[in-house]
Backbone and ligand atoms as CSV (ligand in chain L), in Angstrom:
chain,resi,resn,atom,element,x,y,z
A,1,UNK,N,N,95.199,80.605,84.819
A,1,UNK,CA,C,94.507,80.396,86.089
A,1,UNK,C,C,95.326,79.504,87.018
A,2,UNK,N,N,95.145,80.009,88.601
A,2,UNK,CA,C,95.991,79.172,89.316
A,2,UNK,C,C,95.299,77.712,89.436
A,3,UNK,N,N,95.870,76.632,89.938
A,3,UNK,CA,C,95.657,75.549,89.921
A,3,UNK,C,C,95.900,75.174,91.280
A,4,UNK,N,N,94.701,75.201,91.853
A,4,UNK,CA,C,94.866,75.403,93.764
A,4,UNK,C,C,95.489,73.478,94.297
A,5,UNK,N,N,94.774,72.838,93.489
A,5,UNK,CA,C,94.916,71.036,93.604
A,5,UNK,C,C,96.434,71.505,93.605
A,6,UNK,N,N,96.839,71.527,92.709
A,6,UNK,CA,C,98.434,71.062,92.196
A,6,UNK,C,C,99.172,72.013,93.152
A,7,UNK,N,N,99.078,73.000,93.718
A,7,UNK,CA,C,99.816,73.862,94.380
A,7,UNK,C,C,99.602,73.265,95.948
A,8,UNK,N,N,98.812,72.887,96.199
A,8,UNK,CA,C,98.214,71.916,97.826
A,8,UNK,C,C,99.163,70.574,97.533
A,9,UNK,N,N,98.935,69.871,96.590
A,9,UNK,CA,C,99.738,68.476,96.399
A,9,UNK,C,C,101.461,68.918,96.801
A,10,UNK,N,N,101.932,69.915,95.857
A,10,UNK,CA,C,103.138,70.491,95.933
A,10,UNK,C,C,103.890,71.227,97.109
A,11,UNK,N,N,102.968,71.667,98.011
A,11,UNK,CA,C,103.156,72.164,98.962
A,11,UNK,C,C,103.765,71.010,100.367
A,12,UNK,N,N,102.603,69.863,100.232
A,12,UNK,CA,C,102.478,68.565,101.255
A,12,UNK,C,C,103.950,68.300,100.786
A,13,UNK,N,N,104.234,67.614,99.286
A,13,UNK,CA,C,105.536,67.377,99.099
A,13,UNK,C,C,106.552,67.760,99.427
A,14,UNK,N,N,106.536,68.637,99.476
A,14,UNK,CA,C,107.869,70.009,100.319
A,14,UNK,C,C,107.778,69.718,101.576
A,15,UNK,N,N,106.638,69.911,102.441
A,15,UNK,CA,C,107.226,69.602,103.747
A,15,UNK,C,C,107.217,68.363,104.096
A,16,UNK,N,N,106.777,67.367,103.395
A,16,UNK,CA,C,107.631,65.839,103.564
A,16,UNK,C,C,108.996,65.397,103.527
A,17,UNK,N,N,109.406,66.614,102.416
A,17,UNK,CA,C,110.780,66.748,101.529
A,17,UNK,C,C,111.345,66.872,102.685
A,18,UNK,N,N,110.970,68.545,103.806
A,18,UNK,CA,C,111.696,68.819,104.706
A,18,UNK,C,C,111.828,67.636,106.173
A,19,UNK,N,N,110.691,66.580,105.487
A,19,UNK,CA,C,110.762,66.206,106.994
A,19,UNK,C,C,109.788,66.144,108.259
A,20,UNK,N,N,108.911,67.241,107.937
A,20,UNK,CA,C,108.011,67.263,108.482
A,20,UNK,C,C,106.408,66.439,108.122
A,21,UNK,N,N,105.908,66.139,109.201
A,21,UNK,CA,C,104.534,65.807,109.588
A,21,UNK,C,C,103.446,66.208,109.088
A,22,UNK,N,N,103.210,66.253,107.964
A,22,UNK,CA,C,101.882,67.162,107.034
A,22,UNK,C,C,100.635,66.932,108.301
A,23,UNK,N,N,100.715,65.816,108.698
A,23,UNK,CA,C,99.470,66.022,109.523
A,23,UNK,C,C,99.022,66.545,110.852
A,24,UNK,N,N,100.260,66.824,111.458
A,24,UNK,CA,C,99.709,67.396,112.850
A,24,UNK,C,C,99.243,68.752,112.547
A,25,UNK,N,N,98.465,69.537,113.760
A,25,UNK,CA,C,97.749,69.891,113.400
A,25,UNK,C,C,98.127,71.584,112.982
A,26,UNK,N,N,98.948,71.761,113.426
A,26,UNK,CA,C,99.436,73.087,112.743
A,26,UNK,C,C,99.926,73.371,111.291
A,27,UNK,N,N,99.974,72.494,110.293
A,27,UNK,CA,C,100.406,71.817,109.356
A,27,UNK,C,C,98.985,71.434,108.293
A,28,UNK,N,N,98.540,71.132,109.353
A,28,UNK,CA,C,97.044,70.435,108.215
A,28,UNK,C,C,96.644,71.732,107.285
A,29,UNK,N,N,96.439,72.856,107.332
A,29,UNK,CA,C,95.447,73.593,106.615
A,29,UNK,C,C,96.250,74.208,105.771
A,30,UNK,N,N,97.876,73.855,105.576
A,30,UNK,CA,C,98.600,74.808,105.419
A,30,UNK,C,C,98.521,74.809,103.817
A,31,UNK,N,N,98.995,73.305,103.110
A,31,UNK,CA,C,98.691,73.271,101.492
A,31,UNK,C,C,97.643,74.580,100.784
A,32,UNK,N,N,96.572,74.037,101.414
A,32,UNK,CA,C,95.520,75.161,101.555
A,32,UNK,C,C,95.862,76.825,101.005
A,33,UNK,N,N,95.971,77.086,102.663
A,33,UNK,CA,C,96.035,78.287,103.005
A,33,UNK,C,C,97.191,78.831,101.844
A,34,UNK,N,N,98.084,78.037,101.713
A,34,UNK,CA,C,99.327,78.576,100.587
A,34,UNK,C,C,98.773,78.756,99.041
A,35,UNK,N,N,97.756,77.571,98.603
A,35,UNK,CA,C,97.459,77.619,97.739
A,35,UNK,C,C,96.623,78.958,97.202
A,36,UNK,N,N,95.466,79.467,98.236
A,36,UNK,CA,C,95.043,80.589,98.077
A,36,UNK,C,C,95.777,81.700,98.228
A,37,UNK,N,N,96.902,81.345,99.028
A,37,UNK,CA,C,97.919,82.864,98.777
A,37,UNK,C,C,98.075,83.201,97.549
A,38,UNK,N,N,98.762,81.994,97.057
A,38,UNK,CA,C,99.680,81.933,95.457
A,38,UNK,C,C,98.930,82.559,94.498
A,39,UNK,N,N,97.513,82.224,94.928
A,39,UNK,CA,C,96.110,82.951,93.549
A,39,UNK,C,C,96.633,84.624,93.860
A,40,UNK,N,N,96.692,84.838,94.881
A,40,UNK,CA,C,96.735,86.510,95.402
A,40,UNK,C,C,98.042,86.922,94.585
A,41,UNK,N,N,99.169,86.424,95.036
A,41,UNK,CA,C,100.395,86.884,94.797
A,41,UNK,C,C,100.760,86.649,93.605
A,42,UNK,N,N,100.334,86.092,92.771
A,42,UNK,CA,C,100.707,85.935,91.786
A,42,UNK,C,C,99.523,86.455,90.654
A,43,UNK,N,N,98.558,86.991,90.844
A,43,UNK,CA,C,97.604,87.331,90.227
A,43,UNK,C,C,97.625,87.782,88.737
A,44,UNK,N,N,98.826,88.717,89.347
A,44,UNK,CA,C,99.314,89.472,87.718
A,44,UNK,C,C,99.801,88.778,86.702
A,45,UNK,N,N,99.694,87.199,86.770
A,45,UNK,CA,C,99.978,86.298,85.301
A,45,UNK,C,C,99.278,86.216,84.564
A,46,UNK,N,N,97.659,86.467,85.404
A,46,UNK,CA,C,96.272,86.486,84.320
A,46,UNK,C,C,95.822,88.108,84.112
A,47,UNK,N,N,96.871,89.173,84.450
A,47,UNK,CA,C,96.311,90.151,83.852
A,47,UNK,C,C,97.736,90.817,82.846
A,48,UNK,N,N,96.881,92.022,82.382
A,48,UNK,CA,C,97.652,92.844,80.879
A,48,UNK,C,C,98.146,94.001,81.611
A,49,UNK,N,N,98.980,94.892,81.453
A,49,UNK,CA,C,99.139,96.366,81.672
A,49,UNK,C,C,98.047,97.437,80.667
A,50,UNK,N,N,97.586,96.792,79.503
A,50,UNK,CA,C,96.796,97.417,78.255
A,50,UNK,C,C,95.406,97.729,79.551
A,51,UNK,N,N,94.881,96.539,80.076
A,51,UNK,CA,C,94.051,96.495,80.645
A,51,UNK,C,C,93.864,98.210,81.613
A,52,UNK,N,N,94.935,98.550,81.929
A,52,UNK,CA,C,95.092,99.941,82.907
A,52,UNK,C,C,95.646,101.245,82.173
A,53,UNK,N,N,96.519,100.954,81.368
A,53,UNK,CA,C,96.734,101.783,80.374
A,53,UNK,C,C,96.270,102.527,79.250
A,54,UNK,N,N,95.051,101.968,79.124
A,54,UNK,CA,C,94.672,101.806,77.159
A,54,UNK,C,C,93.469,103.695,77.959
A,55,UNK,N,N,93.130,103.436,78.808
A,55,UNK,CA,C,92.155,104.506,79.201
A,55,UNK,C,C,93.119,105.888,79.394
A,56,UNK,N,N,93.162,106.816,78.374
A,56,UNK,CA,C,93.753,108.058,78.398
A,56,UNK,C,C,93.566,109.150,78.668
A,57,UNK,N,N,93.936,110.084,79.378
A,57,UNK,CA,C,93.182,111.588,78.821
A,57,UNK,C,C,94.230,112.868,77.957
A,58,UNK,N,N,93.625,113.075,76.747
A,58,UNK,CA,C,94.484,114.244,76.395
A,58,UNK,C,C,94.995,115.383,76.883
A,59,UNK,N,N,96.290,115.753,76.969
A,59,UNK,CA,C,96.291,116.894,77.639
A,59,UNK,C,C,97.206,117.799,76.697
A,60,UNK,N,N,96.899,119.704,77.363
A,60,UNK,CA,C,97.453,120.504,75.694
A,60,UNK,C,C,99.137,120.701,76.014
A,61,UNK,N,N,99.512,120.736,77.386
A,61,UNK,CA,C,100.798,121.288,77.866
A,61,UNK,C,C,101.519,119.668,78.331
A,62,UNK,N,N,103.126,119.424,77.518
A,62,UNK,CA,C,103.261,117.957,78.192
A,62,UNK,C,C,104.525,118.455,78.891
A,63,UNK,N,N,103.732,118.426,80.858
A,63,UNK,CA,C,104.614,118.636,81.685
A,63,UNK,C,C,105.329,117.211,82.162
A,64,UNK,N,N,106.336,116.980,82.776
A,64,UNK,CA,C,106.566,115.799,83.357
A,64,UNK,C,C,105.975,115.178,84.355
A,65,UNK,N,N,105.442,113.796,84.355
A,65,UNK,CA,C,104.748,113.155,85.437
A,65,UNK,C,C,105.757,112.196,86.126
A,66,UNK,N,N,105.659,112.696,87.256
A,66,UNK,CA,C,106.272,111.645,88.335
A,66,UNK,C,C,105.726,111.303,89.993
A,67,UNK,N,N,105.533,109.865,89.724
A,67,UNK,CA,C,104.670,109.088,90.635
A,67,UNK,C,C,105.985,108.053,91.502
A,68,UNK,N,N,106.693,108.530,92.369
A,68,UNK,CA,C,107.310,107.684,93.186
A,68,UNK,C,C,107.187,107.013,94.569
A,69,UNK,N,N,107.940,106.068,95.494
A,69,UNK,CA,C,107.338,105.537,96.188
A,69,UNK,C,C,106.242,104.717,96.145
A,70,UNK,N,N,106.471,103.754,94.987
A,70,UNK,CA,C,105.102,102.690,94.876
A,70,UNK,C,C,105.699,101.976,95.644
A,71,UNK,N,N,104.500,101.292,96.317
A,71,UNK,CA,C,105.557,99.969,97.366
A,71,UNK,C,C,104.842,98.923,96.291
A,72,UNK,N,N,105.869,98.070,96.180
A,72,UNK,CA,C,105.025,96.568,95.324
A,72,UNK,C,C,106.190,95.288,96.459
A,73,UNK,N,N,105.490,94.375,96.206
A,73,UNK,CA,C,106.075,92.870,96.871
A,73,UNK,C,C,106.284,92.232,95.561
A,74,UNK,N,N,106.819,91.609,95.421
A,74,UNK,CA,C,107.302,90.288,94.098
A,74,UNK,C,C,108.226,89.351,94.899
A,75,UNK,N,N,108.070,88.156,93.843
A,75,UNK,CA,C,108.522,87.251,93.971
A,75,UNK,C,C,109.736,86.630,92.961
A,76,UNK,N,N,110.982,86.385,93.688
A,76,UNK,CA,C,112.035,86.057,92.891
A,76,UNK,C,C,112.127,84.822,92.463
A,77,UNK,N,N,112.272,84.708,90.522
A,77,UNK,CA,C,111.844,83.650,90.600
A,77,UNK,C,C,112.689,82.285,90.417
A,78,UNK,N,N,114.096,82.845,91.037
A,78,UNK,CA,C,114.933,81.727,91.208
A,78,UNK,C,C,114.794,81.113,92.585
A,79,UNK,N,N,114.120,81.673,93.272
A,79,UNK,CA,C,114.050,80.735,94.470
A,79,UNK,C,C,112.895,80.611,95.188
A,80,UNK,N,N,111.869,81.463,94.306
A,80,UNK,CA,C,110.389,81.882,94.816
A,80,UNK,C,C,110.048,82.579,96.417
A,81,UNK,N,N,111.534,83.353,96.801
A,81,UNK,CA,C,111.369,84.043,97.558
A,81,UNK,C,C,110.740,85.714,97.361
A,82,UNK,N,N,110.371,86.758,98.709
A,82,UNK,CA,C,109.796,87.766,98.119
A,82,UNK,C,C,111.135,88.779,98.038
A,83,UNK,N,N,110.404,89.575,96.880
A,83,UNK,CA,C,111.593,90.665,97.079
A,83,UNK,C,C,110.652,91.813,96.844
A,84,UNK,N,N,111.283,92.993,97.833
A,84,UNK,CA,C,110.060,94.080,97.828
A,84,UNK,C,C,110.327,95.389,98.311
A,85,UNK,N,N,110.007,96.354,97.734
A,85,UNK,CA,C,110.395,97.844,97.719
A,85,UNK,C,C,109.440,98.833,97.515
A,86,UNK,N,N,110.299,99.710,96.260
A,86,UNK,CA,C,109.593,101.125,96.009
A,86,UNK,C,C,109.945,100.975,94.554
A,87,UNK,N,N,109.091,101.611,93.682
A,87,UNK,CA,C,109.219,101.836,92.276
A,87,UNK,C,C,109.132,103.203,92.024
A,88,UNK,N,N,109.687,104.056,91.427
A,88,UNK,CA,C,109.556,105.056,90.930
A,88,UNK,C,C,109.741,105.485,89.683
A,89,UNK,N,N,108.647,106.310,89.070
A,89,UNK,CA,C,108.356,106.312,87.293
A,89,UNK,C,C,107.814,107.502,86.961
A,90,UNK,N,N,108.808,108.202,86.154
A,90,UNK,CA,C,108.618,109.182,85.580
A,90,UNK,C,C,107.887,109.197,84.192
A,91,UNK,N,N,107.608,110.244,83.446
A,91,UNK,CA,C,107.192,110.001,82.220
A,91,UNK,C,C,106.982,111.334,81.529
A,92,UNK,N,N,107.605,112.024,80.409
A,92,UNK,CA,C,107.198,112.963,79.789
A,92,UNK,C,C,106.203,112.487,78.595
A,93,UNK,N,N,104.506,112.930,78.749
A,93,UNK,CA,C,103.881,112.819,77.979
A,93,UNK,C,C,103.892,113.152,76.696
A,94,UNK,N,N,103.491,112.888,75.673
A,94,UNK,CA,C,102.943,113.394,73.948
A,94,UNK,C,C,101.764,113.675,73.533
A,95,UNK,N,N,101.094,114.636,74.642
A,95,UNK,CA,C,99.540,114.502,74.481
A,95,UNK,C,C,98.571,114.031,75.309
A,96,UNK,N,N,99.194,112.623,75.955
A,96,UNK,CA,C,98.184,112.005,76.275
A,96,UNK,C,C,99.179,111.706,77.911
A,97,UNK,N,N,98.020,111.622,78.793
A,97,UNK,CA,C,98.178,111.279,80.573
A,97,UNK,C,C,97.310,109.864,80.659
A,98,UNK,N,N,97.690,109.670,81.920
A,98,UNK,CA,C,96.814,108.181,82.054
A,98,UNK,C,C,96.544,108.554,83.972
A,99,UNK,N,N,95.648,107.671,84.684
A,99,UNK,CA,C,95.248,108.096,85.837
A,99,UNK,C,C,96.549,107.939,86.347
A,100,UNK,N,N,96.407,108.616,87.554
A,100,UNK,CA,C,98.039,108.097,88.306
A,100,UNK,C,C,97.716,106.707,88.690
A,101,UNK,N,N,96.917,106.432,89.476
A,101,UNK,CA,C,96.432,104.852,89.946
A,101,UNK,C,C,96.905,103.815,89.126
A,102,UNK,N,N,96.721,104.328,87.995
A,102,UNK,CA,C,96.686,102.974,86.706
A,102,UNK,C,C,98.576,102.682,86.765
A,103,UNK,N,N,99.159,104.196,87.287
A,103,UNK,CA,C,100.940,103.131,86.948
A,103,UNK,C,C,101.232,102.370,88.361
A,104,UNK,N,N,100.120,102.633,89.579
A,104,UNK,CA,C,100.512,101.670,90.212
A,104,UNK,C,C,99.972,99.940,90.167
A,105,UNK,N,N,99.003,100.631,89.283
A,105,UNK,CA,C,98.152,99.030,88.712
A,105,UNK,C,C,99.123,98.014,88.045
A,106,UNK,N,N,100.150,99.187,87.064
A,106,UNK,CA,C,100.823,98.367,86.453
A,106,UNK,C,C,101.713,97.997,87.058
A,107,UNK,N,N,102.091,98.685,87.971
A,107,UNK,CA,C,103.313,97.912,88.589
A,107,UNK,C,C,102.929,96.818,89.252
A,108,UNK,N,N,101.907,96.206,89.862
A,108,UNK,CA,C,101.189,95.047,90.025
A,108,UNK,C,C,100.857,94.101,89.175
A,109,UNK,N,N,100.564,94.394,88.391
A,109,UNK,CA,C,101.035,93.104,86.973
A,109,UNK,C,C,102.182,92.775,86.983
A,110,UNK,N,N,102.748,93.677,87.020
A,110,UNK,CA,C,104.556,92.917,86.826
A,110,UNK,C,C,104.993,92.195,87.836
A,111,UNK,N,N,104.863,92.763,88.970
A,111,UNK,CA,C,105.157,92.406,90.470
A,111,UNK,C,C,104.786,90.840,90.945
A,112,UNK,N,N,103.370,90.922,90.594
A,112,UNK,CA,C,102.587,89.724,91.059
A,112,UNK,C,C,102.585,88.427,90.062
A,113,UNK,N,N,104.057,88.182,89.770
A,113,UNK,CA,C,104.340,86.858,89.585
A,113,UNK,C,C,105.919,86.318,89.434
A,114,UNK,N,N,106.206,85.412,89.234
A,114,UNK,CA,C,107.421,84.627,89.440
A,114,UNK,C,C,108.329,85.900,88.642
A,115,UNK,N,N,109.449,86.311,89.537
A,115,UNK,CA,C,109.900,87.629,88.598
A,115,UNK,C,C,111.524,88.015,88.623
A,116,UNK,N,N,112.588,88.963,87.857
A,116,UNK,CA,C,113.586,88.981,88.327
A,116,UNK,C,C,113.042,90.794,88.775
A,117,UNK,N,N,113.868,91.321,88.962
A,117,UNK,CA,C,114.530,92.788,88.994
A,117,UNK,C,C,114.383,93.633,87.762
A,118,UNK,N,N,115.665,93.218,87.615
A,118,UNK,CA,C,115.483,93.911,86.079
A,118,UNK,C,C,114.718,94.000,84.853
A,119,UNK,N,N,114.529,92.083,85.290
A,119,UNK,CA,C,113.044,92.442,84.115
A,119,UNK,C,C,112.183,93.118,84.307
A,120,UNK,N,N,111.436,92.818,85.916
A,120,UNK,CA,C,110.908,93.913,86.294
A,120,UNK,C,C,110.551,95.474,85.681
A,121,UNK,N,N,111.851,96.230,85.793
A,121,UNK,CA,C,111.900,97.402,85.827
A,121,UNK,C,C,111.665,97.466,84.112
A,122,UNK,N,N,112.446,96.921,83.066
A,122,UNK,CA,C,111.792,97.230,81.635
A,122,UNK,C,C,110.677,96.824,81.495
A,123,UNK,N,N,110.077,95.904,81.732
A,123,UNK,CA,C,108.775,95.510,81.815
A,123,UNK,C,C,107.894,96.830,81.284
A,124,UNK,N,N,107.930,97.700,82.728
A,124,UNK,CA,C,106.973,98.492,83.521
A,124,UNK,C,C,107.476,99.749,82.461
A,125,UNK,N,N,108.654,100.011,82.302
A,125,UNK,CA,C,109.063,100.909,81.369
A,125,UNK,C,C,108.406,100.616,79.883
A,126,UNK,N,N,108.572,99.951,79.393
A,126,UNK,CA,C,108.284,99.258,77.935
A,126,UNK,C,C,106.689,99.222,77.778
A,127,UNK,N,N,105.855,98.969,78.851
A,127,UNK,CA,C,104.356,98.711,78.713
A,127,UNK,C,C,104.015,100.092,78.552
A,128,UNK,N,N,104.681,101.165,79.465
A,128,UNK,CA,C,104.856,102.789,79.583
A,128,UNK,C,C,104.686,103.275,78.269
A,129,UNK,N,N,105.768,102.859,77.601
A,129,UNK,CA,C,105.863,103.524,76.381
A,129,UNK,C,C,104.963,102.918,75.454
A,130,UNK,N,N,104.620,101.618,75.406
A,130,UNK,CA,C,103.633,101.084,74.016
A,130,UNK,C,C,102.563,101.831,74.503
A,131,UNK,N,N,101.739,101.709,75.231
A,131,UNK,CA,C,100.048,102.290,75.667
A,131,UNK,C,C,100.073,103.460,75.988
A,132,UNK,N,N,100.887,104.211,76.081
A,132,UNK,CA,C,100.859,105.405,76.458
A,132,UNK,C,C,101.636,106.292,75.650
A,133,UNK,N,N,102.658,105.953,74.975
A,133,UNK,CA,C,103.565,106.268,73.820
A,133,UNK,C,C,103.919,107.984,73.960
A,134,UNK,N,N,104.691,108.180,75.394
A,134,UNK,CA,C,105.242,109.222,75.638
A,134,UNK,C,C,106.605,109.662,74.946
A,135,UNK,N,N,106.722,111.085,75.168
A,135,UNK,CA,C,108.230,111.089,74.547
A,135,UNK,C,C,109.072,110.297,75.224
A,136,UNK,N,N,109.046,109.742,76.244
A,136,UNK,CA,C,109.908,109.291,77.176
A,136,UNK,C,C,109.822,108.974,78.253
A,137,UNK,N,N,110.032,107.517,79.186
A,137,UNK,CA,C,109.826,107.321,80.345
A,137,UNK,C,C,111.533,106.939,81.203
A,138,UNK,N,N,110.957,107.141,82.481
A,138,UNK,CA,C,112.064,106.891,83.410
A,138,UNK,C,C,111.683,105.885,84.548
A,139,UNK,N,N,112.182,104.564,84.774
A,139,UNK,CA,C,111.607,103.457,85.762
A,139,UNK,C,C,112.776,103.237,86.533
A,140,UNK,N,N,112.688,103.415,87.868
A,140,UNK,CA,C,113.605,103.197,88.969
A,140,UNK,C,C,112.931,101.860,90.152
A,141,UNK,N,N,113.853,100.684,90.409
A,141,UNK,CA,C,113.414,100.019,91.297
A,141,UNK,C,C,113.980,99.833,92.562
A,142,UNK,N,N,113.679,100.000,93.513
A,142,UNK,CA,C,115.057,100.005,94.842
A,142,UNK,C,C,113.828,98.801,95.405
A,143,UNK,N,N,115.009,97.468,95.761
A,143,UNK,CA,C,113.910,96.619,96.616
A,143,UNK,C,C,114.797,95.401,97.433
A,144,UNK,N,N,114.611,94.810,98.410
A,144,UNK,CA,C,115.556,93.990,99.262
A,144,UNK,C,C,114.793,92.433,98.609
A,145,UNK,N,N,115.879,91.591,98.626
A,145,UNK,CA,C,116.095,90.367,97.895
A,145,UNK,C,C,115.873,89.400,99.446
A,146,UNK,N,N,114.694,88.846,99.490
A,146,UNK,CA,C,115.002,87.675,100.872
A,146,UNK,C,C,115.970,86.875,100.765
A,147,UNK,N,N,116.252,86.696,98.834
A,147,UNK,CA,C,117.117,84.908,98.576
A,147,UNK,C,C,118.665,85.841,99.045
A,148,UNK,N,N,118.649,86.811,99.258
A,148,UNK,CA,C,120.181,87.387,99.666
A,148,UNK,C,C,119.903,87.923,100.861
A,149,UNK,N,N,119.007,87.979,101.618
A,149,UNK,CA,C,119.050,88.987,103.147
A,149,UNK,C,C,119.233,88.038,104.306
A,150,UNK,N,N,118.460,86.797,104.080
A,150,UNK,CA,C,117.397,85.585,104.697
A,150,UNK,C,C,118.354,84.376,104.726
A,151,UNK,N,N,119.204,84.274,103.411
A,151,UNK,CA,C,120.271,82.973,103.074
A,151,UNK,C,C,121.366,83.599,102.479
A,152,UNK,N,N,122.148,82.851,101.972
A,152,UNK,CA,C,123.043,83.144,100.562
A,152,UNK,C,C,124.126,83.926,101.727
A,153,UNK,N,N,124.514,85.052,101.119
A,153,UNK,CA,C,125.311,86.245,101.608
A,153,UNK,C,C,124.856,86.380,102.670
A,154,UNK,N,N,123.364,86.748,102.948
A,154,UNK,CA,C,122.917,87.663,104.139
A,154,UNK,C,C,123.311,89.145,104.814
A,155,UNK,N,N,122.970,89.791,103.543
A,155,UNK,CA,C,123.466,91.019,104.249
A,155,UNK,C,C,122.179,91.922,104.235
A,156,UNK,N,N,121.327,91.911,105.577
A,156,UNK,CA,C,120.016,92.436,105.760
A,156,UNK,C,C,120.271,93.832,105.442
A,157,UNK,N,N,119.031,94.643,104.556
A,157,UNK,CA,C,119.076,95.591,104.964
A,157,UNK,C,C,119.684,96.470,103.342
A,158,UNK,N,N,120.566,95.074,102.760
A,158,UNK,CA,C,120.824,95.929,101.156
A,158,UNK,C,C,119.540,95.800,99.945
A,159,UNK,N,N,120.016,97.148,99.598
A,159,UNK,CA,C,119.472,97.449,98.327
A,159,UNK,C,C,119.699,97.103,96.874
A,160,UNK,N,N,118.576,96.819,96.260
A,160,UNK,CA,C,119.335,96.562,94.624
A,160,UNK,C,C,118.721,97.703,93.938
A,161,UNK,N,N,119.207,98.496,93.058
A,161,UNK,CA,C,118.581,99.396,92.090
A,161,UNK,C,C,118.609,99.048,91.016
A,162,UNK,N,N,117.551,99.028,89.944
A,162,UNK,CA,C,117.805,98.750,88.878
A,162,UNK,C,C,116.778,99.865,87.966
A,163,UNK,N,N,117.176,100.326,86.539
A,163,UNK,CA,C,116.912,101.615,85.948
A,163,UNK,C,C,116.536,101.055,85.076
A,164,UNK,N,N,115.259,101.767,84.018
A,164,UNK,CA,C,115.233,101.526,82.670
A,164,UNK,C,C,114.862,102.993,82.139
A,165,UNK,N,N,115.542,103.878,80.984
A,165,UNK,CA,C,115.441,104.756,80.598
A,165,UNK,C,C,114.736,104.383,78.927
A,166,UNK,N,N,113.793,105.146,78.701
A,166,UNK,CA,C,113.071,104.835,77.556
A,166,UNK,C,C,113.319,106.179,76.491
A,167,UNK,N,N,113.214,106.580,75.272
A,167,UNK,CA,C,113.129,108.069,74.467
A,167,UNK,C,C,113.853,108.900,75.318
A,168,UNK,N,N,113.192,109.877,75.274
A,168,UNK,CA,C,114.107,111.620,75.575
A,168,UNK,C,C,114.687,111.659,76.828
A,169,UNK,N,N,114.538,110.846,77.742
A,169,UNK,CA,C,115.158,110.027,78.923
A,169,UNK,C,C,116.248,109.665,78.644
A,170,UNK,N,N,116.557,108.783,77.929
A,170,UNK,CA,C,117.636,108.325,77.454
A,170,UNK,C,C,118.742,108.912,76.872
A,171,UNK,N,N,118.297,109.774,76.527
A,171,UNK,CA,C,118.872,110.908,75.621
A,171,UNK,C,C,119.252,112.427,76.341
A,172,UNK,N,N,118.710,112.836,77.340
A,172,UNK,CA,C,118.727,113.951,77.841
A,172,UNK,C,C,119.113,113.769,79.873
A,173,UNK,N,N,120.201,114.091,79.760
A,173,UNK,CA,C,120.528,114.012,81.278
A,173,UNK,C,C,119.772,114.560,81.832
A,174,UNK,N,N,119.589,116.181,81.701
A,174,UNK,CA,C,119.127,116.725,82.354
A,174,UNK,C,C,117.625,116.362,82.833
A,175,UNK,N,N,116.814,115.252,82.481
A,175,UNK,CA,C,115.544,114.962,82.578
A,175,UNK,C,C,116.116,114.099,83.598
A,176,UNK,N,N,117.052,113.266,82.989
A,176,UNK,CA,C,117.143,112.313,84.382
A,176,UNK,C,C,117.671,112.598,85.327
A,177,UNK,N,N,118.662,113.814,85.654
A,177,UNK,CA,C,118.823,114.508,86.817
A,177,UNK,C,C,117.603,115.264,87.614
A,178,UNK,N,N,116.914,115.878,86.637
A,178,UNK,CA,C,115.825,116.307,87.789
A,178,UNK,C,C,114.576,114.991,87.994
A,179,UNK,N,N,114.871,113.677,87.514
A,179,UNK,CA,C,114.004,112.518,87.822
A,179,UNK,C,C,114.768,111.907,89.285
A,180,UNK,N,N,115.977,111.933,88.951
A,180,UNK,CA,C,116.822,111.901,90.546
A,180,UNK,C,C,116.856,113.110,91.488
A,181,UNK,N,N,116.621,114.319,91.338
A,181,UNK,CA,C,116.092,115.047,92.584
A,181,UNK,C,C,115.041,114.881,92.591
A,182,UNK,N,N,113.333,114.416,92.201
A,182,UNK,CA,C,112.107,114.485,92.843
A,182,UNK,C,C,112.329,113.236,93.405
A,183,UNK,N,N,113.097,111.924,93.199
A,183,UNK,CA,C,112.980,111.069,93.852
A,183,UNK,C,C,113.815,111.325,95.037
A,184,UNK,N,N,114.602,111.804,95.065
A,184,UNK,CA,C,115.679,111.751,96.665
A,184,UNK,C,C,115.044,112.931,97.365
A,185,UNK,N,N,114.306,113.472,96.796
A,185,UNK,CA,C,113.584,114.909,97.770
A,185,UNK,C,C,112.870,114.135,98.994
L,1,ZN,ZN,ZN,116.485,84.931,94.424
């Protein structure tokens, strides 16, 4: 659970740090207002992927499922800036489907807390395969880094990709070639 006190205390500190006037009046509500963000954005520390996953439906033919273009926001957690894109996730079933909704649920667990990239992307792959235990999944992340667009380098506008290939994915190009034409279509 977030801890709204300690995130308001922490907040005042910072902009003292910077220098600024906690009390005038554009400033006053701000501890606050941040603190209830942080409950939002970070939400997904108090939840499971099982929680969205575990609900199945059998199915007799296992065609490939692919759900791309999730937009998710996260937060990087070397500098607690946002970083934020598109996810895209394939999956050849073993029987069993799950709602489409539920893989964007999961990608919100992962998303919504202090996070890198890459972990990211196995994360979302790996939860794929335990609760759902397909022949094989495919997780693609394309998303812009503020701590590199905003500071650092600054080169607005780049992309990071990062992949996690799970079972018959891993193993079979040809799945992941036609997982790279439904996504670039
Ligand atoms: Zn960063």
């Amino acid at each position: 659970m977030v801890d709204l006190k300690k995130i308001e205390q922490a907040v005042t500190l910072l902009l003292e740090g910077i220098g600024e006037d906690v009390n005038r009046e554009g400033l006053k509500d701000t501890p606050n207002r941040i603190a209830r963000m942080y409950e939002e954005i970070y939400k997904g520390m108090d939840e499971e992927a099982a929680e969205h996953l575990s609900k199945t439906f059998s199915v007799t033919s296992n065609e490939i499922v692919v759900v791309k273009d999730i937009t998710f926001y996260s937060t990087c957690e070397h500098h607690l800036m946002p970083f934020y894109g598109k996810v895209h996730i394939a999956y050849l079933p073993d029987g069993k489907v799950v709602g489409l909704s539920k893989l964007a649920r999961t990608v919100e667990v992962y998303a919504r807390r202090p996070q890198i990239q890459e972990q990211m992307t196995t994360q979302i792959a790996e939860a794929i395969m335990e609760h759902l235990k397909p022949q094989g999944v495919m997780v693609m992340v394309e998303a812009e880094h503020l701590c590199m667009t905003m500071r650092g380098v600054e080169k607005p506008g780049s992309q990071t990709v990062t992949m996690a290939t799970r079972g018959c994915f891993q193993t079979d190009p040809k799945l992941q070639q036609y997982f790279f034409e439904m996504v670039r279509r």
